[in-house]
GUKE-601807 format. One record per residue: residue in one letter; y, x, z of N, C-alpha, C in turn. Coordinates in pm, whole numbers, plus 32768, in hexadecimal, padded with zeros to 4 digits. Atoms other than C-alpha are relative to their C-alpha. Example, Ala and Ser with C-alpha at 12.3 -4.5 7.8 and 13.67 -1.06 7.14 Angstrom:
REM residues 2
A7F89805980007E3E84CE830C8078805A8000
S7F897FAE7FFA7F96855782CA806D7FB38049
This chain:
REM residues 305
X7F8980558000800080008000807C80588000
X7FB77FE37FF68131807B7F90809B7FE88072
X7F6E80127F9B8265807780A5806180157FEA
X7F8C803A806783937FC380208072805F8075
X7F7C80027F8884808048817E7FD880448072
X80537FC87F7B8476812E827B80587FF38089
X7F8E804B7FA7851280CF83B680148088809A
X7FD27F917F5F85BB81DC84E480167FDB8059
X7FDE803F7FAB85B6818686267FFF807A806F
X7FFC7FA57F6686748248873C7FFD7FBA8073
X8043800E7F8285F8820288958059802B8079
X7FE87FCB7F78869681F589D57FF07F9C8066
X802380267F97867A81798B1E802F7F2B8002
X7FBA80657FFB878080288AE47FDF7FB27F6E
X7FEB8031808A87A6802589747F9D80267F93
X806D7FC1806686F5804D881380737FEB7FA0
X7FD27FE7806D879380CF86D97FAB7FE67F81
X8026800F807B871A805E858B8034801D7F96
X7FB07FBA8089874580FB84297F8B7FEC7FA0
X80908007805E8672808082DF8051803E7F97
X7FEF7FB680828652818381A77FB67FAD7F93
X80378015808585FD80DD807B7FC3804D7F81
X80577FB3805C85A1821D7FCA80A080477FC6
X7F9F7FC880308701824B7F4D808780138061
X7F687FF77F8E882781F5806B7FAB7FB18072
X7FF880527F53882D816B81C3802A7F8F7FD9
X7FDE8087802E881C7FED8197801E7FBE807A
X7FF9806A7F8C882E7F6A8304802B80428062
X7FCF7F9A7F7C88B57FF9844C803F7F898075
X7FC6803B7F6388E87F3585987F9A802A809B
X80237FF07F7988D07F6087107FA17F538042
X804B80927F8A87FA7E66880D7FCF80578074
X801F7FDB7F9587847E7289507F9480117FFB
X807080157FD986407EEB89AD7F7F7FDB8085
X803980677FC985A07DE089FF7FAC7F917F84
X803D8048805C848E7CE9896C80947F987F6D
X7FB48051806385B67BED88EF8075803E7F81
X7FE27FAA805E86927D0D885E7F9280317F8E
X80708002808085627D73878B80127F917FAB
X7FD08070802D85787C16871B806E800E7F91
X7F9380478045867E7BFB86C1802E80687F80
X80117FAA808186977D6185D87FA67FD57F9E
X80518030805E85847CC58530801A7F8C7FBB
X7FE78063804186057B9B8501807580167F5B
X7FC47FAA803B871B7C4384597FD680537F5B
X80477FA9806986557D2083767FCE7FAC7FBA
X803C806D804B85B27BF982C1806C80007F9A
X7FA2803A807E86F67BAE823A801A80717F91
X7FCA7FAA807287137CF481657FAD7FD97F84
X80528031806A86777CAF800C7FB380587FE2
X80947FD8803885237D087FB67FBE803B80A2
X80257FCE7F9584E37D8B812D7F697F9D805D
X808780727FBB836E7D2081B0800480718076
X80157FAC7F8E834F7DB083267F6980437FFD
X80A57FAB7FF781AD7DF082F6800980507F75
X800C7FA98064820D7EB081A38084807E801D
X7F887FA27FB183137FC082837F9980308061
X802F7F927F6C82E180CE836D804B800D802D
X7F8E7FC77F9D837780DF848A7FEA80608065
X80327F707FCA83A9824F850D803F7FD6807F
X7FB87FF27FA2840D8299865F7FE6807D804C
X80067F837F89843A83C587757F9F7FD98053
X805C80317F9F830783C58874806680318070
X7F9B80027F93840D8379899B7FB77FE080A4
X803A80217FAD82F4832F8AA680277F82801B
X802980687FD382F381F38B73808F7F877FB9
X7FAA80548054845781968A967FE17FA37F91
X7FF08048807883B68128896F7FAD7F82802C
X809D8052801482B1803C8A0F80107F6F7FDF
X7FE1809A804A83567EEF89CD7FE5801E7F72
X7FCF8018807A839B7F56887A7F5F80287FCE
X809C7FF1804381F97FC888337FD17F7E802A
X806D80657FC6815F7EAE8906806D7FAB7F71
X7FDE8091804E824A7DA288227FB9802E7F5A
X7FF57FE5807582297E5E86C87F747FEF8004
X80747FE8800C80BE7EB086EC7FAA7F587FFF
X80318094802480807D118733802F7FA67FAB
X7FD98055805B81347CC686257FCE80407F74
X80377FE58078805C7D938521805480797FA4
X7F877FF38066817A7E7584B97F97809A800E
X802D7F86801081278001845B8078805D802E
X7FCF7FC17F97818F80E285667FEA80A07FDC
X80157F65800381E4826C8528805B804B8093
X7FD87FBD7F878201830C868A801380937FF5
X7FD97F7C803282B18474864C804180518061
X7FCA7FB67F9082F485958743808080127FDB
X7FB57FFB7FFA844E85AA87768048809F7FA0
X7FDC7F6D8079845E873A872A80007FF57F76
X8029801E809F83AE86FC85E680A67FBF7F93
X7FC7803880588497862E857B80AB80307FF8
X7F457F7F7FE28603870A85E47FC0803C7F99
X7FFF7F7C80268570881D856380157FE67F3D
X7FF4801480738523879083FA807D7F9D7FCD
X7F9380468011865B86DC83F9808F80A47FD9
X7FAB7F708045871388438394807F80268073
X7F987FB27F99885E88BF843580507F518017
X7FB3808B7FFA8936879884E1805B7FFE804E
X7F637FF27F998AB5877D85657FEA7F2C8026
X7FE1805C7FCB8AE9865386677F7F7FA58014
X80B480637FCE89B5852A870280507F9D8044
X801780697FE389CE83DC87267F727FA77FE0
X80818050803088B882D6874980077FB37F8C
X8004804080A88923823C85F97FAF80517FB2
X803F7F7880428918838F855D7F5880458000
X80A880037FE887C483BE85F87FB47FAC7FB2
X804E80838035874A827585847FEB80127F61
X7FEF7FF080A387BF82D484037F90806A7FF7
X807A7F81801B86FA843784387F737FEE7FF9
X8087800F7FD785CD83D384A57FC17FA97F9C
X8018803F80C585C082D283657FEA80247FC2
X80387FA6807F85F683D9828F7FB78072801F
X80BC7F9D7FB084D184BA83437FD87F8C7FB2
X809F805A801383DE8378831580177FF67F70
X7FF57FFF80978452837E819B7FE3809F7FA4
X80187F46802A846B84F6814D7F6680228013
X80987FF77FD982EB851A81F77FB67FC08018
X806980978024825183E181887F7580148000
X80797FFC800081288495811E7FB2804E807A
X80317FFD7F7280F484FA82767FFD7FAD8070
X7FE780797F89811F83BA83337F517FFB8034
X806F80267FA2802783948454802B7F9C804B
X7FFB80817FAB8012823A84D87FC18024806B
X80147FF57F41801E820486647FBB7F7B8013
X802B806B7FCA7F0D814D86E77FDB8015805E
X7FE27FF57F7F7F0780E388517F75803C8062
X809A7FF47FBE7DF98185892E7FC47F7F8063
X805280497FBC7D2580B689ED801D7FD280B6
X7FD7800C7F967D8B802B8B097FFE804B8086
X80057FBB7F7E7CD980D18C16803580B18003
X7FE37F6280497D5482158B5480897FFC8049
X7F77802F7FC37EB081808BA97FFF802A80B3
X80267FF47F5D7E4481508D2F7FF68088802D
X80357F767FB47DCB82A48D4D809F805B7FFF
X7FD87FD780157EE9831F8CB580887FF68075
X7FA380047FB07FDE82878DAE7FF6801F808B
X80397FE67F8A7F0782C28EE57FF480AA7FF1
X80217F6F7FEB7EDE84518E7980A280308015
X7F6C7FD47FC2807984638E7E80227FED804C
X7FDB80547FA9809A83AB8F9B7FCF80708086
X80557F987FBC7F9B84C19023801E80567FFF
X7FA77F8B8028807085C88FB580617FEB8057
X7F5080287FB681A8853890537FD180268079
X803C7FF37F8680C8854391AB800280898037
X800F7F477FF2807D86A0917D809D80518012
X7F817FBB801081DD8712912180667FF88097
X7FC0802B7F888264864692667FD48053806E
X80397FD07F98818386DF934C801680AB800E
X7FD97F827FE981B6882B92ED80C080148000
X7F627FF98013835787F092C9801B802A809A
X7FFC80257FBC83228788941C7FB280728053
X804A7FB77FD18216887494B2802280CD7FD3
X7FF37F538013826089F19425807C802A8049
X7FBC80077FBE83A789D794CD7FED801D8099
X80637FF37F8182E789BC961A7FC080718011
X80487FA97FE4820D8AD195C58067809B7FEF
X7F967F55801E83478BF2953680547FF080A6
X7F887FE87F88841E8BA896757FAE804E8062
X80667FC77F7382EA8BFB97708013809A802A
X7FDE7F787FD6836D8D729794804C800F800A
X7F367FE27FE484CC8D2397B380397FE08074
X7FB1806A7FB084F78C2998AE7F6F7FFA808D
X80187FEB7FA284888C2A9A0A7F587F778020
X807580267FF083028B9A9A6680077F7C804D
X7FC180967FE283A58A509B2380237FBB7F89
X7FD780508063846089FB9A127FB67FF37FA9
X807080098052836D8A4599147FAC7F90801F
X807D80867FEA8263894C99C280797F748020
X7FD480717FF28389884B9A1C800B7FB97F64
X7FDD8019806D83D9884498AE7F757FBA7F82
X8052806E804E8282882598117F7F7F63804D
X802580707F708232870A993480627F887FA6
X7F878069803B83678645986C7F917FCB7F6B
X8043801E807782B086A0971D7F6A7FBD7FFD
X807E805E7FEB814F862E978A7F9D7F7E7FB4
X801B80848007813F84DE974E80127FE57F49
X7FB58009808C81F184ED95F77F9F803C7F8E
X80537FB6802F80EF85F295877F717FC18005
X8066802B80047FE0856695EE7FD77F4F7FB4
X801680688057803B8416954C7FCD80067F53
X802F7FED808D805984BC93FB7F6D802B7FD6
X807C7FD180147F0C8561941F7F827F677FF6
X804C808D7FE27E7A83E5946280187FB47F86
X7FD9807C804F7F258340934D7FDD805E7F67
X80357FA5807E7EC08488924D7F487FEA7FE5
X8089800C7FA07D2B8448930D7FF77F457F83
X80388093801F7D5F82A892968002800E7F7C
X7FF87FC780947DE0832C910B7FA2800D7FE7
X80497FDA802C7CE083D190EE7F627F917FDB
X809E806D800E7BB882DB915C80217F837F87
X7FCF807280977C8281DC903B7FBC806B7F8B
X804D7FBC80747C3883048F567F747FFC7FE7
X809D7FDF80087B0383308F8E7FBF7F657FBC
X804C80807FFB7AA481988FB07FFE7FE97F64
X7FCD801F809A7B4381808E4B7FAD803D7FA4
X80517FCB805B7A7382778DA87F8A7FE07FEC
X80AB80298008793282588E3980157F5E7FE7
X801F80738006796480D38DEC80077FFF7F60
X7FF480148098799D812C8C757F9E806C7FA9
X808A7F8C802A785F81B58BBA8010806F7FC1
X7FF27F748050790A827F8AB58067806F8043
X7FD07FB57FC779F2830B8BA57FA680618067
X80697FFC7FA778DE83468CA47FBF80A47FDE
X805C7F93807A782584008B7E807980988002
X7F987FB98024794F84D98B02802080688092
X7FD37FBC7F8379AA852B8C857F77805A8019
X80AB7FC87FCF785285988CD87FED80A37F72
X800C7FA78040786B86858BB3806B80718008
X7FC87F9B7FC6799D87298C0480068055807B
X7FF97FCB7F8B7974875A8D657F6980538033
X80957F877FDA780188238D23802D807C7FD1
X7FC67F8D801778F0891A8C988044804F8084
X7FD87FA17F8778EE8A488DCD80AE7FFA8002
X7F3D7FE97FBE7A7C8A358E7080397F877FCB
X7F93806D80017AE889018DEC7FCE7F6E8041
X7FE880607FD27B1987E58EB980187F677FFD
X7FD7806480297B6386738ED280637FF37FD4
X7F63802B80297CDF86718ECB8021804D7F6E
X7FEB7FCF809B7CCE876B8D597FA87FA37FAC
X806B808A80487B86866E8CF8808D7F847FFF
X7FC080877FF17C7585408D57807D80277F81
X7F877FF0803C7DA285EE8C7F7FF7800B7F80
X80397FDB806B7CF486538B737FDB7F7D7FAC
X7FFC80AB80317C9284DC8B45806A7FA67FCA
X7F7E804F804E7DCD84638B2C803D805D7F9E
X7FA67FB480607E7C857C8A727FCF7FE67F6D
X80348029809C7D85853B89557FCE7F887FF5
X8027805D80167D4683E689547F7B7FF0802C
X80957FCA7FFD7BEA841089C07FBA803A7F85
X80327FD180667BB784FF88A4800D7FEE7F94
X7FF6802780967C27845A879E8074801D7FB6
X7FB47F9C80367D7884E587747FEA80A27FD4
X80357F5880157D0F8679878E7F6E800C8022
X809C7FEF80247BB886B186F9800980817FD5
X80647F87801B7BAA880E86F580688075807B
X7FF87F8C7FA77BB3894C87E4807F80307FD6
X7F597FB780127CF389E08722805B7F9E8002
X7F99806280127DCE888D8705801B7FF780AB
X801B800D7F9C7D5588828877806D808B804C
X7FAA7F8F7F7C7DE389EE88F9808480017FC8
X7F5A801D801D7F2389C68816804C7FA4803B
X7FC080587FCA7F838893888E80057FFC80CB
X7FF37FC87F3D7F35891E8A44807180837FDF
X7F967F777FF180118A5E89CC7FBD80928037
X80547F817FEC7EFA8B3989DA7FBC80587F8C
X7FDF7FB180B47EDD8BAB8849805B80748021
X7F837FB2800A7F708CE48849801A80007F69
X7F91802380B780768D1486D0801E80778003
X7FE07F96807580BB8E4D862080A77FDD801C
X7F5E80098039823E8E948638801680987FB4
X80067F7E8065827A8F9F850E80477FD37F86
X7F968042808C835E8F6E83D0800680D17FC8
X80077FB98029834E90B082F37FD38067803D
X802C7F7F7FAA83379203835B805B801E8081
X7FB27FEA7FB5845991F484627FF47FB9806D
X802E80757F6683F690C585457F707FFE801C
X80A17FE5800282A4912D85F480217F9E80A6
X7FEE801C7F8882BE9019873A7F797FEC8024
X808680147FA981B6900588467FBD7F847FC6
X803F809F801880CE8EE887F67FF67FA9807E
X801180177F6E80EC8E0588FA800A7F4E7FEA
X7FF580AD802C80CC8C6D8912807F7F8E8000
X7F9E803B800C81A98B7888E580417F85805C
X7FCF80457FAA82A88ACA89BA7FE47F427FD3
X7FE3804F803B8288899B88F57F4A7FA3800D
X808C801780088138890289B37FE27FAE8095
X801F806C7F85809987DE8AC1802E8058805C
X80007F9C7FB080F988DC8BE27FA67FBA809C
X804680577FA9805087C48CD67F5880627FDD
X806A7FF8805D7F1C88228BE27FC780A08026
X80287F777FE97F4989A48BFE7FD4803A8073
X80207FD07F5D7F5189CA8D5D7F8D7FDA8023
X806C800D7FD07E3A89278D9E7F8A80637FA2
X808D7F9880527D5A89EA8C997FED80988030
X80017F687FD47DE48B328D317FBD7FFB807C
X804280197F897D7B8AB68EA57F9E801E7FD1
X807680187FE97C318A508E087FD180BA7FCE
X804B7F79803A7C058B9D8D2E8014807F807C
X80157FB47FB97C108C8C8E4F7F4980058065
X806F7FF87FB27ADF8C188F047FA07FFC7F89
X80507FB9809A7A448C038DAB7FF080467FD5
X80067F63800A7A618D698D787FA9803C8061
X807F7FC17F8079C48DA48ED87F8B7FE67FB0
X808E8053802278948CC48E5D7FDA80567F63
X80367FB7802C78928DAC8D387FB9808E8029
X801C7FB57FE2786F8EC28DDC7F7F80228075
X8060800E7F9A77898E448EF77F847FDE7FBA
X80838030804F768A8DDB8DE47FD780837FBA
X7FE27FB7805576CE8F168D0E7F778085809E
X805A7FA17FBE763F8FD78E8B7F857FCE803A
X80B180127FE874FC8F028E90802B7F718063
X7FDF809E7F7A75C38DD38F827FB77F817FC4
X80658078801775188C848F90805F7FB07F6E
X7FD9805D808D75528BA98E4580657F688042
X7FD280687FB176498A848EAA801D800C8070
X7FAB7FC57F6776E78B1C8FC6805880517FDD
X7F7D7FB7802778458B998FEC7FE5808B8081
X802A7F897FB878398CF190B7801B7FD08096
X7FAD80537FA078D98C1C91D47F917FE8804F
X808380457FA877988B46920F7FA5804C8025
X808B7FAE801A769C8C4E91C87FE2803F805C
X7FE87FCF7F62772F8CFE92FC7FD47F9E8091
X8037803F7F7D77368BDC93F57F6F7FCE7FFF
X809D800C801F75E28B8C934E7F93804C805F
X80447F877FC0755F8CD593D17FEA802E8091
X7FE27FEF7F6E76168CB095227F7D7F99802B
């Protein structure tokens, strides 16, 4: 099916910008709120241009996280064809640029989904419990981040400040700490209930986590980051997109740069693979001097004890 119109939509928290390319100029351009009835009502709108069918258009947009979700949940139940596009991506091939407004945005991003037509990848929605996991593993993050905001503070002062104050102080923190650790403890058992209640997740989890050093919370991330697999199907799309690919920097005979990976990567994603790959290295090496098969050097020890 050929696609008569391609439609830009900048994204923000209040509002939505719209811009349709016809192939030759910018034919449409208005603001609305985002919100179900603003949608509406741009659409309603767009009808009136001539020859414009909404299921024969693409409409591009910035992946803005939890901003766009009115505007996928409505489009996606109304049949329309959805191109979800990393933000960088789409600066970068947009060339050199003086001044930004969300109009201006809205026009660019049009003429992206027109300029690289024959690269359009339609966005389709993962699976619900994909969704769930996804909001319960940030939510699990946030826990973590609190507790330590909250807790390392406690532990750098302990050589500064006098052994009263020290214990009056983490006597205050206590309670606060130990809540987050309770409410990171209930996250988790949702994670878990969710997976093991879903067969192909179940499956999938069970296969990442027989891999020595990695864990539930990189299993759980790994799930969502790729859709359960169905976005990144292969080992190199996989370490490029964690920021663990190292790249060649070199341009003739005069630019020889270190090779080194790229800033431009899940960093949620990376960290956890680096955690896991350290004890994964042990477990090479503990197998490599005759150590038990399926044991990290860790167990093999208290095993022994």
């Amino acid at each position: 099916m050929e696609n008569q119109h391609y439609v830009g939509i900048d994204i923000s928290k209040k509002t939505l910008d719209w811009a349709i390319f016809d192939g030759q100029k910018i034919v449409f351009c208005a603001g609305t709120e985002n919100s179900a009835p603003g949608i509406k009502s741009a659409l309603s709108r767009m009808r009136e241009i001539p020859g414009f069918i909404p299921q024969k258009s693409i409409f591009c947009m910035e992946h803005t996280g939890i901003y766009n979700a009115h505007l996928l949940e409505f489009m996606h139940k109304s049949g329309l064809l959805i191109w979800l596009e990393n933000s960088t991506q789409i600066k970068q091939a947009s060339g050199m640029q003086r001044g930004k407004s969300d109009s201006v945005d809205a026009r660019r991003i049009a003429g992206y989904a027109f300029r690289f037509r024959d690269q359009t990848r339609l966005w389709e929605p993962p699976r619900q419990v994909i969704q769930q996991l996804s909001f319960l593993s940030a939510a699990r993050q946030r826990l973590i981040q609190a507790h330590k905001l909250l807790a390392m503070p406690l532990d750098e002062q302990g050589s500064f400040v006098s052994a009263a104050l020290q214990k009056q102080i983490k006597a205050t923190s206590k309670k606060s700490l130990t809540a987050l650790k309770e409410e990171q403890k209930a996250i988790d058992a949702q994670i878990d209930i969710l997976i093991q209640g879903d067969a192909r997740l179940s499956e999938l989890f069970g296969w990442i986590t027989s891999v020595p050093g990695v864990g539930p919370a990189t299993a759980t991330e790994i799930l969502v980051s790729t859709n359960e697999m169905k976005a990144i199907t292969s080992a190199k799309k996989m370490a490029c997109h964690s920021g663990v690919a190292p790249f060649e920097y070199q341009s003739g005979t005069s630019i020889r740069g270190r090779t080194r990976v790229s800033h431009q990567a899940r960093k949620r994603l990376k960290s956890l693979f680096h955690a896991s790959g350290r004890p994964a290295r042990s477990y090479v090496g503990h197998r490599e001097k005759g150590g038990a098969s399926g044991v990290l050097p860790a167990q093999s020890s208290r095993r022994r004890k």
